[in-house]
mmCIF file of the N, C-alpha and C atoms, coordinates in Angstrom:
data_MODEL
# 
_entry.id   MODEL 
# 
loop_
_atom_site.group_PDB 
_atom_site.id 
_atom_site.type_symbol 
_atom_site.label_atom_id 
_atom_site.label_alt_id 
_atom_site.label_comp_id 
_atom_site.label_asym_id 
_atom_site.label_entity_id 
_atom_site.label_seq_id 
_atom_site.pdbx_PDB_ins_code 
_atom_site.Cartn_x 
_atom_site.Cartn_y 
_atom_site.Cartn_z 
_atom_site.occupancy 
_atom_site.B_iso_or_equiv 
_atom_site.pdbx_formal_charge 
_atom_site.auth_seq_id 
_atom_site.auth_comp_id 
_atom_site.auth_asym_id 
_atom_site.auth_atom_id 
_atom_site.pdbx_PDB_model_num 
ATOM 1   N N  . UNK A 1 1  ? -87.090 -7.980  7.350  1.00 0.00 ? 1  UNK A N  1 
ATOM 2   C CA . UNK A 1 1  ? -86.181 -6.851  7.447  1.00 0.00 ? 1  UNK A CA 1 
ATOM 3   C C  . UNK A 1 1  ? -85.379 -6.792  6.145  1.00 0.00 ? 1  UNK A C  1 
ATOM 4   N N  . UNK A 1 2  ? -85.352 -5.671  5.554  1.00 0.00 ? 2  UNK A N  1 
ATOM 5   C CA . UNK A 1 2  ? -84.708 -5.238  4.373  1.00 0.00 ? 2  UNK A CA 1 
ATOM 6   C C  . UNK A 1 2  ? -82.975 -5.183  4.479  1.00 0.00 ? 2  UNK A C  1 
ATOM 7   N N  . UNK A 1 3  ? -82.498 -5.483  3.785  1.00 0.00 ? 3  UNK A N  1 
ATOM 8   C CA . UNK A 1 3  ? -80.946 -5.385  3.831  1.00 0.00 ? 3  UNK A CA 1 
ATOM 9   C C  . UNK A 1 3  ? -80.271 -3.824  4.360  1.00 0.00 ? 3  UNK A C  1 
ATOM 10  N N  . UNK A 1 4  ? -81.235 -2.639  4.052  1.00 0.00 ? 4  UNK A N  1 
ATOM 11  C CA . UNK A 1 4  ? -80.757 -1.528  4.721  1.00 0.00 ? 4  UNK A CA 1 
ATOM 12  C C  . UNK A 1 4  ? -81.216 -1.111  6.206  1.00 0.00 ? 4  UNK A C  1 
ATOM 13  N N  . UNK A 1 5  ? -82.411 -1.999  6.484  1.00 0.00 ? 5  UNK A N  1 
ATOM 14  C CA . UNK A 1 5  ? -82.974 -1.737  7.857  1.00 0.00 ? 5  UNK A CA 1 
ATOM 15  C C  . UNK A 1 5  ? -81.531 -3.028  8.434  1.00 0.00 ? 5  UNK A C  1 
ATOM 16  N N  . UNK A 1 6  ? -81.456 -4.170  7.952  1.00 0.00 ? 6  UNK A N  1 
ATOM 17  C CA . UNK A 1 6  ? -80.397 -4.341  8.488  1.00 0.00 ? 6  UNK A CA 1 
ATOM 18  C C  . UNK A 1 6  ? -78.951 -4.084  8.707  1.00 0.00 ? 6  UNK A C  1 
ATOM 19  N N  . UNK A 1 7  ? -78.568 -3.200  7.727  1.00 0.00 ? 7  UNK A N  1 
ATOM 20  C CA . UNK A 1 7  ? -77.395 -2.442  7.906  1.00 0.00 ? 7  UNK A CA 1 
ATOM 21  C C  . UNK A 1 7  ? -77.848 -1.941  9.029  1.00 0.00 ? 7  UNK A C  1 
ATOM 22  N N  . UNK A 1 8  ? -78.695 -0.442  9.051  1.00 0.00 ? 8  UNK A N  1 
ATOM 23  C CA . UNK A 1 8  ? -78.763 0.170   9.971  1.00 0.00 ? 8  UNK A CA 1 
ATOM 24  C C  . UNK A 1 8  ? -79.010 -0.603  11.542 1.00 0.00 ? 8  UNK A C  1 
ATOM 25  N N  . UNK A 1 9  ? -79.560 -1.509  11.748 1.00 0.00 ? 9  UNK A N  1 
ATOM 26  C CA . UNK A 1 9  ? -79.563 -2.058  12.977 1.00 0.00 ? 9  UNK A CA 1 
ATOM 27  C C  . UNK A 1 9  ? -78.114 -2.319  12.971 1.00 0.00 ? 9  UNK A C  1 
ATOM 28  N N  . UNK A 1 10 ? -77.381 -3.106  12.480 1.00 0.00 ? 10 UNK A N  1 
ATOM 29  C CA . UNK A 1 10 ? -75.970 -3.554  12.581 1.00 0.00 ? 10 UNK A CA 1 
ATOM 30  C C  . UNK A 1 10 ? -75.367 -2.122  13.362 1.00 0.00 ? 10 UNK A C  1 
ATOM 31  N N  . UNK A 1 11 ? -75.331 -0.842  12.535 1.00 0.00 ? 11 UNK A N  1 
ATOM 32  C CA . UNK A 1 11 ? -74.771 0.234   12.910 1.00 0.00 ? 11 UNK A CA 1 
ATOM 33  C C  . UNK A 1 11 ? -75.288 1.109   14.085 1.00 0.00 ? 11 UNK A C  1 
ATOM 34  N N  . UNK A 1 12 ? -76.532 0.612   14.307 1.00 0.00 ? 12 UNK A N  1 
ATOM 35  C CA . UNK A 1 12 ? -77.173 0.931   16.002 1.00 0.00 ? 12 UNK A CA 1 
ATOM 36  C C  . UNK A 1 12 ? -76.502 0.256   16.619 1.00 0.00 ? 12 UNK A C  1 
ATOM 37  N N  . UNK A 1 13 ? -76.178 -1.153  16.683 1.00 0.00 ? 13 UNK A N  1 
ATOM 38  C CA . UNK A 1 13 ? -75.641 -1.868  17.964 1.00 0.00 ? 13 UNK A CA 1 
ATOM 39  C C  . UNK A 1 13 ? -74.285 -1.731  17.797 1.00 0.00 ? 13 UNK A C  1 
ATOM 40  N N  . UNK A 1 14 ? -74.028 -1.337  16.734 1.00 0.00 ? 14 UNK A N  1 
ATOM 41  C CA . UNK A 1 14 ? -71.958 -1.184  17.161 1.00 0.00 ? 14 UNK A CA 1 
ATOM 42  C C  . UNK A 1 14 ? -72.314 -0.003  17.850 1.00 0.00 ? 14 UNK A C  1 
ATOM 43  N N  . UNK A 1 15 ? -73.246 1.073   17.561 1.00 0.00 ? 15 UNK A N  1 
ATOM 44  C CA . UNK A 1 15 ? -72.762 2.426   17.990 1.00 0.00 ? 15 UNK A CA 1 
ATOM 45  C C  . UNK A 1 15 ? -73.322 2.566   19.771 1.00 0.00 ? 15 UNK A C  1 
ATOM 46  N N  . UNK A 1 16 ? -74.478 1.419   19.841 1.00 0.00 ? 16 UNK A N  1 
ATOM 47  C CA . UNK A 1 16 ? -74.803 1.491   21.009 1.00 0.00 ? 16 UNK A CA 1 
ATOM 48  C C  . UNK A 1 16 ? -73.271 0.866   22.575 1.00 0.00 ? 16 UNK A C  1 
ATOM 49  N N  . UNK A 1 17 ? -73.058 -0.127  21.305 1.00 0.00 ? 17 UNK A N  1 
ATOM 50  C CA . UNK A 1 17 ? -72.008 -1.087  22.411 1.00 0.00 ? 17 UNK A CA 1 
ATOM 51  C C  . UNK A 1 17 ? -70.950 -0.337  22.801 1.00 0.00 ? 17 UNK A C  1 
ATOM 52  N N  . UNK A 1 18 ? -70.413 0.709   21.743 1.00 0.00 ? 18 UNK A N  1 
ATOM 53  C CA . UNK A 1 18 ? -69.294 1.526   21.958 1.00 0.00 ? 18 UNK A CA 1 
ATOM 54  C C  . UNK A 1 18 ? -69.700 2.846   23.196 1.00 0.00 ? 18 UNK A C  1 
ATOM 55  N N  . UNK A 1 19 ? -70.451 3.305   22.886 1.00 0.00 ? 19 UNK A N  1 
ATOM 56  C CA . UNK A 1 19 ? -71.245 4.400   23.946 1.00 0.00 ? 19 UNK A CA 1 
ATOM 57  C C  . UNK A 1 19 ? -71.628 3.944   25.549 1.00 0.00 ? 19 UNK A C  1 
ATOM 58  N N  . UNK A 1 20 ? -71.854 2.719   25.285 1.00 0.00 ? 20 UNK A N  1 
ATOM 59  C CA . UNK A 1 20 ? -71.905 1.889   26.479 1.00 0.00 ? 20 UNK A CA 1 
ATOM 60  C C  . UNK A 1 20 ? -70.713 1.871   27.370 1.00 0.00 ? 20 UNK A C  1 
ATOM 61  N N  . UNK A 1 21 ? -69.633 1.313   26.158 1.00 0.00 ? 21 UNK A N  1 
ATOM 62  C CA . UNK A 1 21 ? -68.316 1.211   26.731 1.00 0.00 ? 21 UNK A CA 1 
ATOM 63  C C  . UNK A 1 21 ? -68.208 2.729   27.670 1.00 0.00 ? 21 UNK A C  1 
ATOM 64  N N  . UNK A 1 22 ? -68.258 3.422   26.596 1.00 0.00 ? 22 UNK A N  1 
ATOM 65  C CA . UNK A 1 22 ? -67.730 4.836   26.803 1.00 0.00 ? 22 UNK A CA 1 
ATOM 66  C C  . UNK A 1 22 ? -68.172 5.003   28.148 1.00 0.00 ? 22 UNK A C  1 
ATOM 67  N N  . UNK A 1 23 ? -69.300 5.321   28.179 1.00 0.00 ? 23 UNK A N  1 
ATOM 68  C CA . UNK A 1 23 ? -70.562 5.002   29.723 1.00 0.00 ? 23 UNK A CA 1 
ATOM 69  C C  . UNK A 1 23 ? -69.923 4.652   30.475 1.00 0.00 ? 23 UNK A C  1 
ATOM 70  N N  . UNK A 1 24 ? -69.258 3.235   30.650 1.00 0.00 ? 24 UNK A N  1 
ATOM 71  C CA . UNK A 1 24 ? -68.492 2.566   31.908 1.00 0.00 ? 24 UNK A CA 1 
ATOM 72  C C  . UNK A 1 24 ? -67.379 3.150   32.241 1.00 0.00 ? 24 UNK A C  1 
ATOM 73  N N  . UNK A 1 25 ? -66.506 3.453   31.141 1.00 0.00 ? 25 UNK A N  1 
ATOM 74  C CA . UNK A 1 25 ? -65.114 4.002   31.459 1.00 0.00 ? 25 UNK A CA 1 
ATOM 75  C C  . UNK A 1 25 ? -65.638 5.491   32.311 1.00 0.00 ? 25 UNK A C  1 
ATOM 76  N N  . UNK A 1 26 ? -66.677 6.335   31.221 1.00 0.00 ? 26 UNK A N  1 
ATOM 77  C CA . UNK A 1 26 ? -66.484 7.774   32.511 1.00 0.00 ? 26 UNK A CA 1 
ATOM 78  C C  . UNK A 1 26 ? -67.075 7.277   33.839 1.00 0.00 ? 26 UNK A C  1 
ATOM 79  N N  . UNK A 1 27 ? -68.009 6.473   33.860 1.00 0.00 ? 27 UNK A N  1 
ATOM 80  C CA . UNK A 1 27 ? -67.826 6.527   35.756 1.00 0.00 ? 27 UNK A CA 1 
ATOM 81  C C  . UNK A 1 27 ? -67.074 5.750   36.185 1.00 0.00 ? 27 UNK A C  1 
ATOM 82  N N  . UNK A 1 28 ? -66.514 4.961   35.677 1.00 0.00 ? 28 UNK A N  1 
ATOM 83  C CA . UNK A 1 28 ? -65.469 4.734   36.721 1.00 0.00 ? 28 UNK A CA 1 
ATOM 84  C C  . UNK A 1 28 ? -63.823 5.624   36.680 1.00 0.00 ? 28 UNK A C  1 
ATOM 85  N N  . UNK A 1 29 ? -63.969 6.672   35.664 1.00 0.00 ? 29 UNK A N  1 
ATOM 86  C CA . UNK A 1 29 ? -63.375 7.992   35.583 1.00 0.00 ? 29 UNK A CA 1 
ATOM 87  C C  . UNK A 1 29 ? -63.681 8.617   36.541 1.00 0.00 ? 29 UNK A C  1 
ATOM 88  N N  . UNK A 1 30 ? -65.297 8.602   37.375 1.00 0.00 ? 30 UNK A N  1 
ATOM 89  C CA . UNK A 1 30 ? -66.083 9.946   37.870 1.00 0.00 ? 30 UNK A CA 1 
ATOM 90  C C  . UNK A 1 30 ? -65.412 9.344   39.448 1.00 0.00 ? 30 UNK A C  1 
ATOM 91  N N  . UNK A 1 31 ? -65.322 8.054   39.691 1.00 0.00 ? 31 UNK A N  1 
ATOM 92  C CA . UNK A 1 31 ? -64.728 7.320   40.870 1.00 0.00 ? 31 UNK A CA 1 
ATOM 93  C C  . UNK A 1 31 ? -63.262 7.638   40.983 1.00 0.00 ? 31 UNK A C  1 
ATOM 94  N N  . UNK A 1 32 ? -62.792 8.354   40.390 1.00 0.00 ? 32 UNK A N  1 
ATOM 95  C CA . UNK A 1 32 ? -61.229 8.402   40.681 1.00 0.00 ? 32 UNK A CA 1 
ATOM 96  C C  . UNK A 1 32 ? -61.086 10.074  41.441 1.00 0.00 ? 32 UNK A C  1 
ATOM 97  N N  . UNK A 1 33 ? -59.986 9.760   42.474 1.00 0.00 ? 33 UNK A N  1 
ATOM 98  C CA . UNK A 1 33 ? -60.224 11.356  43.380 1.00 0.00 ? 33 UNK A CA 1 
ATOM 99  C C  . UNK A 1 33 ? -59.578 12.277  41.978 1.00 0.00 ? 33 UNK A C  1 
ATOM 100 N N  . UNK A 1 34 ? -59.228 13.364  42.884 1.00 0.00 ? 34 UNK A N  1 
ATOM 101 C CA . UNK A 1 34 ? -59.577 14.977  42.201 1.00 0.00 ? 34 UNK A CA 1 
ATOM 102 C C  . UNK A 1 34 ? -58.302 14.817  41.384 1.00 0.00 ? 34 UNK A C  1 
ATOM 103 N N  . UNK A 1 35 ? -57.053 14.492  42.270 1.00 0.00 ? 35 UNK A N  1 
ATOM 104 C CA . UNK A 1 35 ? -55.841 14.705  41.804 1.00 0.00 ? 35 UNK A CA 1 
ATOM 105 C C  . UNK A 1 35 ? -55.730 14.027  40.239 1.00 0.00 ? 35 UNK A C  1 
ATOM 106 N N  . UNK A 1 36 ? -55.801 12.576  40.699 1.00 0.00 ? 36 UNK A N  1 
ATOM 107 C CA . UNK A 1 36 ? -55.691 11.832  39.482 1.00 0.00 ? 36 UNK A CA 1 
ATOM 108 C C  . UNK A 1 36 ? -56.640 12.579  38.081 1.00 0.00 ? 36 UNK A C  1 
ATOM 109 N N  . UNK A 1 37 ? -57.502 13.442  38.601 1.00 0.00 ? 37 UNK A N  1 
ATOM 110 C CA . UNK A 1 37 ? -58.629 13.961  37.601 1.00 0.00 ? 37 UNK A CA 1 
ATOM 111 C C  . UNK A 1 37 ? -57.861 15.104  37.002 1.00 0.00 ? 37 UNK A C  1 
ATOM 112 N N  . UNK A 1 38 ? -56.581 15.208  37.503 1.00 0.00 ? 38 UNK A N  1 
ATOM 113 C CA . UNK A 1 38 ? -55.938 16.123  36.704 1.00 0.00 ? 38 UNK A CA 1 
ATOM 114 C C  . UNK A 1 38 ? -55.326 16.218  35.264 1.00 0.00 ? 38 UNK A C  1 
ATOM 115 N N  . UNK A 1 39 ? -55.069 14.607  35.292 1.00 0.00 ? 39 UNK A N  1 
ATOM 116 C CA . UNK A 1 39 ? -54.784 14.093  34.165 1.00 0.00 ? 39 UNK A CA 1 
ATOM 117 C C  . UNK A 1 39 ? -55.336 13.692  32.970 1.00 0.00 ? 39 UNK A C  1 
ATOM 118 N N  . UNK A 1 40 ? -56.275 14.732  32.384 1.00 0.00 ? 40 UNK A N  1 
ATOM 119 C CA . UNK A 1 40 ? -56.979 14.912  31.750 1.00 0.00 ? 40 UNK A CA 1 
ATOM 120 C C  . UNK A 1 40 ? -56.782 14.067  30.445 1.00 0.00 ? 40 UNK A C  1 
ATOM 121 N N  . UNK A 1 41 ? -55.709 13.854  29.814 1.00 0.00 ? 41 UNK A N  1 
ATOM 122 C CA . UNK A 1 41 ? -55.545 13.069  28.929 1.00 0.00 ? 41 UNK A CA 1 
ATOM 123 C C  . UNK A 1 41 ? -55.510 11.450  29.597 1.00 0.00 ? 41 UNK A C  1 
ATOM 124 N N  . UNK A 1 42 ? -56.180 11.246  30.263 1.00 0.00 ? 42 UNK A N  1 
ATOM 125 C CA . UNK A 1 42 ? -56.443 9.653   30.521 1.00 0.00 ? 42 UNK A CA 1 
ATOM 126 C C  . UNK A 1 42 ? -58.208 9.702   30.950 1.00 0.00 ? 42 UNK A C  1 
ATOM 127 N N  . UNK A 1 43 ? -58.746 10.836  30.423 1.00 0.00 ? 43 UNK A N  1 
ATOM 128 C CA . UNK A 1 43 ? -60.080 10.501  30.392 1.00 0.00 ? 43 UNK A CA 1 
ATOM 129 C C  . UNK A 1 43 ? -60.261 9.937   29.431 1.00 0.00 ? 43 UNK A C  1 
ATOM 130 N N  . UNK A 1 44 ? -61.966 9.382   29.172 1.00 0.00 ? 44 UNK A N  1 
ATOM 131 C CA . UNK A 1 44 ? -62.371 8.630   28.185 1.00 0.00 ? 44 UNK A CA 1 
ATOM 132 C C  . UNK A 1 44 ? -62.630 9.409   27.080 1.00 0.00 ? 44 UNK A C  1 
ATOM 133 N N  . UNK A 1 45 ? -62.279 9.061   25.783 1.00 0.00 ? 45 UNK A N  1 
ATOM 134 C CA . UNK A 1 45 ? -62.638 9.303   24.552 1.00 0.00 ? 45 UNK A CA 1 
ATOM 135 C C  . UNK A 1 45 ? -64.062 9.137   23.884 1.00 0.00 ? 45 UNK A C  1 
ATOM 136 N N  . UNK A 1 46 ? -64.894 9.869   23.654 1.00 0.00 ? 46 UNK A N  1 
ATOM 137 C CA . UNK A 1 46 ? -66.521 9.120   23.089 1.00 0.00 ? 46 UNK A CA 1 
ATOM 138 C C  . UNK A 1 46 ? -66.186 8.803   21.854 1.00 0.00 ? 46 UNK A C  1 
ATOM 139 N N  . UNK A 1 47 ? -66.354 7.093   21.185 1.00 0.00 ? 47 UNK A N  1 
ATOM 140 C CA . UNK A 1 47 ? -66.635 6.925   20.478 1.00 0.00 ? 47 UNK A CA 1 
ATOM 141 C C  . UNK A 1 47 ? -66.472 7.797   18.969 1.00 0.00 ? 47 UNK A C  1 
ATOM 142 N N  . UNK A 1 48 ? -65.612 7.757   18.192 1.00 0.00 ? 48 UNK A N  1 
ATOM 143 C CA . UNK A 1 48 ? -65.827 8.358   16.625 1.00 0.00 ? 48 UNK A CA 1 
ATOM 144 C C  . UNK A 1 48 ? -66.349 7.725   15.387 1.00 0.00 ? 48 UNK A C  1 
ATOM 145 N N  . UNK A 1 49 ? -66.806 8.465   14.806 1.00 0.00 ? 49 UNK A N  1 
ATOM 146 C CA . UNK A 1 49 ? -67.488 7.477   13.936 1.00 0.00 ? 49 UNK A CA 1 
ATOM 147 C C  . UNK A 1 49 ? -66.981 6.272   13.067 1.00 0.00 ? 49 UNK A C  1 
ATOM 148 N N  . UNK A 1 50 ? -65.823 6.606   12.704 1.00 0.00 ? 50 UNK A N  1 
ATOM 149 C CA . UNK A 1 50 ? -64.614 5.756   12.233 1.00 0.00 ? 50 UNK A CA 1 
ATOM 150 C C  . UNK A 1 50 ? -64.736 4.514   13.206 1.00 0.00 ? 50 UNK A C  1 
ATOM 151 N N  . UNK A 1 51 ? -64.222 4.519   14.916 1.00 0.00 ? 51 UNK A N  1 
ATOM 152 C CA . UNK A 1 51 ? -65.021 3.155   15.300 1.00 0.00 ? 51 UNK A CA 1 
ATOM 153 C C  . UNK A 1 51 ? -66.256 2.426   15.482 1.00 0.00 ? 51 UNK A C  1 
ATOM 154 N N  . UNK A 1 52 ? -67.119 3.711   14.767 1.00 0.00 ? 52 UNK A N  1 
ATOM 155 C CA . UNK A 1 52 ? -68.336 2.792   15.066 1.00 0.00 ? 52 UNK A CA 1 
ATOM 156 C C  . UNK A 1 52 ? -68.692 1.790   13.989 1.00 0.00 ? 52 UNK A C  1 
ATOM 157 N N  . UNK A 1 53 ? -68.114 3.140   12.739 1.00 0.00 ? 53 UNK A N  1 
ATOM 158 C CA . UNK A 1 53 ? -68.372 1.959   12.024 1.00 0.00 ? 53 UNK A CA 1 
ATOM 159 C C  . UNK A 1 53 ? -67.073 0.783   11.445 1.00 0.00 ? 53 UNK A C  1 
ATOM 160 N N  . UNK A 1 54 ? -65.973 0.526   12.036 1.00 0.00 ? 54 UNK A N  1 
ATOM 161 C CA . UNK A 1 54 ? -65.203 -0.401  12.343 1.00 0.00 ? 54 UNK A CA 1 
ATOM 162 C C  . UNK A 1 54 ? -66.259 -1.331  13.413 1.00 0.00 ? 54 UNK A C  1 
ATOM 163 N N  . UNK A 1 55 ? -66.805 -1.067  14.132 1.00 0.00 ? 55 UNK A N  1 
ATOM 164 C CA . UNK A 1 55 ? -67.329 -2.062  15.140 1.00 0.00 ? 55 UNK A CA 1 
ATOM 165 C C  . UNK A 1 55 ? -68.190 -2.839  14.235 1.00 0.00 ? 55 UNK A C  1 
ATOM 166 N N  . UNK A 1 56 ? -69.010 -2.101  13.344 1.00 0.00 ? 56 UNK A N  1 
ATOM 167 C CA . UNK A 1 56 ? -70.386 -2.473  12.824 1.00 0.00 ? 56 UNK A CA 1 
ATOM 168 C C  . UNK A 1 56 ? -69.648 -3.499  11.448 1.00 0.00 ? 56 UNK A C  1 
ATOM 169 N N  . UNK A 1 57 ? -68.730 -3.068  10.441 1.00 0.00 ? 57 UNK A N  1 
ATOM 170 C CA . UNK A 1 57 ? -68.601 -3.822  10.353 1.00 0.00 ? 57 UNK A CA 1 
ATOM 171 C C  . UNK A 1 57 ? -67.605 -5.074  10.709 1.00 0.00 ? 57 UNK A C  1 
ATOM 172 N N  . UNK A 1 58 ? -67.274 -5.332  11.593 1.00 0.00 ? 58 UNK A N  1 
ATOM 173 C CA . UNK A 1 58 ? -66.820 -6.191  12.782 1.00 0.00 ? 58 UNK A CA 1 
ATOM 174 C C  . UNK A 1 58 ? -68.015 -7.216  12.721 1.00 0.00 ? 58 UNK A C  1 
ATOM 175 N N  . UNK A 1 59 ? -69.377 -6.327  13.408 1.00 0.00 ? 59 UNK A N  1 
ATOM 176 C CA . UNK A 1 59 ? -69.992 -7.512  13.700 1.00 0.00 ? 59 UNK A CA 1 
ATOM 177 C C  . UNK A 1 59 ? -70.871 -7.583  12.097 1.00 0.00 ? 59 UNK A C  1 
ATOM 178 N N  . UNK A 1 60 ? -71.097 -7.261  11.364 1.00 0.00 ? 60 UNK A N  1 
ATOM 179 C CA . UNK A 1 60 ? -71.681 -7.519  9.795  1.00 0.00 ? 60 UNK A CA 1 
ATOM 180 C C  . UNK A 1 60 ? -70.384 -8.876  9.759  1.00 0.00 ? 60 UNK A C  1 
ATOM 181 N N  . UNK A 1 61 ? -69.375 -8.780  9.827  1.00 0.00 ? 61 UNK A N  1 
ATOM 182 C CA . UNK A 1 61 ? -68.344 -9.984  9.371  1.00 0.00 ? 61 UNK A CA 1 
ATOM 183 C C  . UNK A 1 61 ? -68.516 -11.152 10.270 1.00 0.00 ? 61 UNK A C  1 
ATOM 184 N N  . UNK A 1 62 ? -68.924 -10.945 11.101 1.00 0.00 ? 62 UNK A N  1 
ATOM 185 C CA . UNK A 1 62 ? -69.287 -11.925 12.174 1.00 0.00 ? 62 UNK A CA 1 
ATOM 186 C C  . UNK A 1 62 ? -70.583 -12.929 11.556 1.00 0.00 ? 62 UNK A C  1 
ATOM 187 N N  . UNK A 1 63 ? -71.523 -11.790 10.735 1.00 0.00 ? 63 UNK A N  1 
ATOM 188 C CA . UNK A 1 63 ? -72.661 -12.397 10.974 1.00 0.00 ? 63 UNK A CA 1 
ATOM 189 C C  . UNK A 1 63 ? -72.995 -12.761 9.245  1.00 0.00 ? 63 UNK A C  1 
ATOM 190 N N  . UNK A 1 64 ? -72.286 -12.471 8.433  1.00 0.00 ? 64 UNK A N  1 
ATOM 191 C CA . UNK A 1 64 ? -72.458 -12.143 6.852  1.00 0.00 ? 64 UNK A CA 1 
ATOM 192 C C  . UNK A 1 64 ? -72.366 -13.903 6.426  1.00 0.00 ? 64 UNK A C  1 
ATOM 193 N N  . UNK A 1 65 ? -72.581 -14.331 5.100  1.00 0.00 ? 65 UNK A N  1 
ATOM 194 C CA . UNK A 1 65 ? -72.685 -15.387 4.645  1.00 0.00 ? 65 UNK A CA 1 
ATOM 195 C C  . UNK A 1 65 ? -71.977 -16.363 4.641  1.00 0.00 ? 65 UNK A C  1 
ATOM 196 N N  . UNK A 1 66 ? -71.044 -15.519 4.792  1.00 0.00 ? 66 UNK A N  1 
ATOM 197 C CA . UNK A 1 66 ? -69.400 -16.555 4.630  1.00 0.00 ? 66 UNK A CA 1 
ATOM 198 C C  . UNK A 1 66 ? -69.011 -17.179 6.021  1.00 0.00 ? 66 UNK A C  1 
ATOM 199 N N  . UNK A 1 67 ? -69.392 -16.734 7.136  1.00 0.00 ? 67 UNK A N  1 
ATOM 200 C CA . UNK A 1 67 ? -69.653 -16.654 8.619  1.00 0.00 ? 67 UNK A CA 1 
ATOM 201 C C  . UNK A 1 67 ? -70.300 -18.397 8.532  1.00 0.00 ? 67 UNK A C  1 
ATOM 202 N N  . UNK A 1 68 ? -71.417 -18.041 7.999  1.00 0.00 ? 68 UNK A N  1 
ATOM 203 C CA . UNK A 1 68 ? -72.571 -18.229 7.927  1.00 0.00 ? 68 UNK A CA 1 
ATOM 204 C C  . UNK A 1 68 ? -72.353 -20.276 7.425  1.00 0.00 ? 68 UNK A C  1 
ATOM 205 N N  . UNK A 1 69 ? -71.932 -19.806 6.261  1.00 0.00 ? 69 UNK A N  1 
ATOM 206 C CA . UNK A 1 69 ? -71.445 -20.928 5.429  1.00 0.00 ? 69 UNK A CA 1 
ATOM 207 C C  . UNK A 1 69 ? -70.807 -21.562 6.283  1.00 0.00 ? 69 UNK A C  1 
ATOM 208 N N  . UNK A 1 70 ? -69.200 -21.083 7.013  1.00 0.00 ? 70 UNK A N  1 
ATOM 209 C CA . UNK A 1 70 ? -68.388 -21.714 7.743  1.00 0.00 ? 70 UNK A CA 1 
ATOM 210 C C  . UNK A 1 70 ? -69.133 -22.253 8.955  1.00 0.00 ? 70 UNK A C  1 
ATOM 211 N N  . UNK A 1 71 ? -70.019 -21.836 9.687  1.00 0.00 ? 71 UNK A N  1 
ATOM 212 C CA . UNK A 1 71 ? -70.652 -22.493 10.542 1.00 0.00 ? 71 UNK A CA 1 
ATOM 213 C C  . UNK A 1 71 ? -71.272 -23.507 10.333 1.00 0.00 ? 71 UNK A C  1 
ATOM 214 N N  . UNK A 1 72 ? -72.293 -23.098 9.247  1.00 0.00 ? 72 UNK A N  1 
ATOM 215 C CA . UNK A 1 72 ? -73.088 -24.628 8.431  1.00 0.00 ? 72 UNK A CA 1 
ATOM 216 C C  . UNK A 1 72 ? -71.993 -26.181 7.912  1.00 0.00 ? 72 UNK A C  1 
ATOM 217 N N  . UNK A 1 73 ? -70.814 -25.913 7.616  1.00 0.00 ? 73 UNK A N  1 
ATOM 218 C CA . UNK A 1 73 ? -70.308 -26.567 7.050  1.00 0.00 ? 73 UNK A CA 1 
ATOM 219 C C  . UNK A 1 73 ? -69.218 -27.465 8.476  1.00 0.00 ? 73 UNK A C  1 
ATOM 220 N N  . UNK A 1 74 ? -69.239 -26.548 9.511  1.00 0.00 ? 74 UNK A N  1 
ATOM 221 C CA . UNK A 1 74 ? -68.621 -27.456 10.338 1.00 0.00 ? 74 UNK A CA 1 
ATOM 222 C C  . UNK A 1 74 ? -69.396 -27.929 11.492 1.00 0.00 ? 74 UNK A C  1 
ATOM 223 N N  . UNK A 1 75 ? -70.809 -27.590 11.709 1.00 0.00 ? 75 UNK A N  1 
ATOM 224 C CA . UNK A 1 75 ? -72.155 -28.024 11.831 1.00 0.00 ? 75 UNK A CA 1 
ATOM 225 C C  . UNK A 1 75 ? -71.954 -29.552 11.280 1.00 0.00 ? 75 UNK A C  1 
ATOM 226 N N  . UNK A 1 76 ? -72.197 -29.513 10.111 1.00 0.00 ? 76 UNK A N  1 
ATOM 227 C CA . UNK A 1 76 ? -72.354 -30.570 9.349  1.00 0.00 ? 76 UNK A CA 1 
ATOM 228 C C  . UNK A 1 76 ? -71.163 -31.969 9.415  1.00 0.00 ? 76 UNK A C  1 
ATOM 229 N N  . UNK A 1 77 ? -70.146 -31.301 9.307  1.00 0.00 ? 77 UNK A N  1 
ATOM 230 C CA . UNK A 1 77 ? -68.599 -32.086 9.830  1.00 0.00 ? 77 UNK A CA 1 
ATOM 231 C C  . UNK A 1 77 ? -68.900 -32.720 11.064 1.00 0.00 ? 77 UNK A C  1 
ATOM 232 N N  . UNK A 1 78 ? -69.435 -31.733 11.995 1.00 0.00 ? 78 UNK A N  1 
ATOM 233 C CA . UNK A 1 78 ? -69.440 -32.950 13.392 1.00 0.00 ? 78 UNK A CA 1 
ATOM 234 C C  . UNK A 1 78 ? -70.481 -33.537 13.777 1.00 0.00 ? 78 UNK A C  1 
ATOM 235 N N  . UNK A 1 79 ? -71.782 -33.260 13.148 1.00 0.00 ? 79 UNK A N  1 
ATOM 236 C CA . UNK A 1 79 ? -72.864 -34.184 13.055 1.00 0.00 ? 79 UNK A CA 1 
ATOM 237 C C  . UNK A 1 79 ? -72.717 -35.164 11.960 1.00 0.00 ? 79 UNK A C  1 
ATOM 238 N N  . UNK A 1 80 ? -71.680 -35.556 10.751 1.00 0.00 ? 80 UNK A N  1 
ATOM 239 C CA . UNK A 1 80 ? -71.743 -36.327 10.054 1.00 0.00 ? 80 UNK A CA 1 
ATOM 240 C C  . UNK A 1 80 ? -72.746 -36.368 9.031  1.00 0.00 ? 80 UNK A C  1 
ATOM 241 N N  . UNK A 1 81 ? -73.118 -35.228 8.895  1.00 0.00 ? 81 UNK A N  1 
ATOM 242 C CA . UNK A 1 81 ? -73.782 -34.883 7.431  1.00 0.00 ? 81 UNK A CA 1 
ATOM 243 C C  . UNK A 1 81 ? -73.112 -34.546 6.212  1.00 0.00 ? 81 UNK A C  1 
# 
């Protein structure tokens, strides 16, 4: 996988996880009676692109070298390498 096929996967799964979210909140929006449905400003928001790609890179920082390094290196600390 190429560094831009992996961007773009990165930015599929933030955008999927957020839509997901979104997903859960409206039905359990769609579960609330009529009245409360009046209150239209406490429905769910879909996702903007601004958080998606805050999510994406969220998880790019999660997963990037330096991540990466810090894991290897305290890997190594408690196995005594």
């Amino acid at each position: 996988m190429n560094p831009f096929e992996l961007r773009f996967a990165t930015f599929t799964q933030a955008k999927e996880l957020l839509e997901n979210n979104y997903k859960a909140s409206m039905a359990a929006w769609d579960l609330m009676d009529k009245t409360a449905k009046q209150l239209a400003e406490t429905a769910p928001k879909f996702p903007t692109m601004e958080e998606i790609i805050d999510a994406a890179i969220q998880i790019n920082k999660f997963v990037s070298d330096s991540a990466e390094k810090e894991l290897t290196k305290a890997a190594k600390k408690i196995t005594g390498f």
